[in-house]
N, C-alpha and C positions, 0 to 999 in steps of 0.2 A: 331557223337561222342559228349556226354555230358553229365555231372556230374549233376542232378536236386535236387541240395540241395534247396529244401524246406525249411530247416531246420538244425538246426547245428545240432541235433539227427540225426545219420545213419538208425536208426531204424523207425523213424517220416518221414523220409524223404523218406522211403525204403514206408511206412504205405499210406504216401500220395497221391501216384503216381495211374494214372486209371490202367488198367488191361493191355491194350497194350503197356504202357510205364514199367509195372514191366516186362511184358517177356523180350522188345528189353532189356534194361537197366542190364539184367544180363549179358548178352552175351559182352555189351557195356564194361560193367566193367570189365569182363573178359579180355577182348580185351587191355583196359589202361594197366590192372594189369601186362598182359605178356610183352606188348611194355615196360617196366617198367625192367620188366626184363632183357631184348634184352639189353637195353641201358646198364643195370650194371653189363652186361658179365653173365647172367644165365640162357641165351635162352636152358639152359638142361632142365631146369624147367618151359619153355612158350608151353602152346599146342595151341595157335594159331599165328602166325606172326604178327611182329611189322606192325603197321598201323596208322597212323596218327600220326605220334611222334612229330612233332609239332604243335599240335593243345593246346590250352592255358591246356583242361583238361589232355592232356595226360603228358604234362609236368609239372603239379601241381601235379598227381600221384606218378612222378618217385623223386619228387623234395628232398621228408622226408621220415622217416620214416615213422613218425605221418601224413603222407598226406595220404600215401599207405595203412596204416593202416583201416585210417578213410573208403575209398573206399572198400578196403576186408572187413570191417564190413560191410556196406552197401551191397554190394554185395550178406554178409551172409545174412541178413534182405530182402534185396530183395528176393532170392530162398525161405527165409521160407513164407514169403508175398504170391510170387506164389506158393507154395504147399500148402498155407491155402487155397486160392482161386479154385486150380484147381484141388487139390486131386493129386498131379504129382509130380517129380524133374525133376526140370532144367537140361537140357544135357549140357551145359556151367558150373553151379555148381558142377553136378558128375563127370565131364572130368578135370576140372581145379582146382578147390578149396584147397584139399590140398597139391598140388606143389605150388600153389600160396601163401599158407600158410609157407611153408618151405622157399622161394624165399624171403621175408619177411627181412630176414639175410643179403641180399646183397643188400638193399637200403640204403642208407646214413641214419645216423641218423638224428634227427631235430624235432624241434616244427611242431605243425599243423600251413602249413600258410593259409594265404586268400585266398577262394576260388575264383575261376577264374568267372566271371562272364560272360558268353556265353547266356544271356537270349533272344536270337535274331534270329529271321528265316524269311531272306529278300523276299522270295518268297511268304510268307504269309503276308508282310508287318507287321511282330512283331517285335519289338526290345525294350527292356528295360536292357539294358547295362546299359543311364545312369543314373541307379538308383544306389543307394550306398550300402543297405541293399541288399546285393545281394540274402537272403533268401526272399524276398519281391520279388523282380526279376522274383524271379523263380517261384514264385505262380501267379503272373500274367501273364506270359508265360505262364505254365503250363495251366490256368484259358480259357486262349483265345486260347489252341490247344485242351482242352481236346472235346470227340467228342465220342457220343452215348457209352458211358460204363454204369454197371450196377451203377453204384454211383458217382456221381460226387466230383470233389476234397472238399478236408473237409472244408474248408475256405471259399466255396462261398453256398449258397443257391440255384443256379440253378439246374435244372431238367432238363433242355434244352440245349446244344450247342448250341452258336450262330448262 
């Protein structure tokens, strides 16, 4: 479970990601959006079950308005991402997108806060948590998992996986 803001654009950050990280990452955000839900009494409107609710992303989700927001855009930019790439719709997009759109209503209002910074995966030995720029973070995570897709993240020049 995790939010790979690249980028404070939803859409940059949706643009950025390799091929296997835009399929999980819709489903992912699916998943926040309805937990999100759950929490503020509108599981009429989640079509998948609360999962990870405390996990730093799933609670930066439910936290704002302007957090949830930020994530359902992404989420949009993520599915049109994968249907540029695969000629397809996402079965997470077509199932959930507009209850999750309507559900929207029952999140607290609020500013966009700081993203959580989860740039860490100890079995791989990655962690850049503490960096500050938490969109920096996340391109170097990203940088050091990405691994045989047709194009490599936009920020590095490799052609190779490590």
């Amino acid at each position: 479970m995790n939010i790979f803001v690249s980028d404070a654009s939803p859409i940059k950050s949706a643009n950025n990601l390799d091929d296997k990280r835009v399929i999980k990452m819709i489903l992912e955000s699916a998943q926040m959006l309805c937990t999100a839900l759950h929490e503020h009494g509108a599981s009429h409107l989640a079509k998948y079950k609360p999962t990870h609710k405390n996990h730093p992303c799933s609670i930066w989700a439910r936290e704002s308005k302007s957090n949830y927001k930020w994530l359902l855009d992404h989420m949009f930019w993520l599915s049109e991402e994968y249907s540029f790439r695969t000629g397809k719709i996402h079965k997470s997009y077509k199932d959930c997108y507009g209850d999750l759109l309507v559900g929207i209503t029952f999140i607290p209002d609020g500013a966009l806060t700081e993203f959580p910074n989860c740039a860490a995966r100890q079995d791989m030995n990655i962690n850049y948590k503490h960096i500050n720029d938490v969109h920096e973070a996340y391109r170097l995570y990203l940088t050091d998992r990405w691994a045989s897709d047709k194009r490599p993240p936009k920020w590095t020049n490799r052609t190779k996986p490590f």
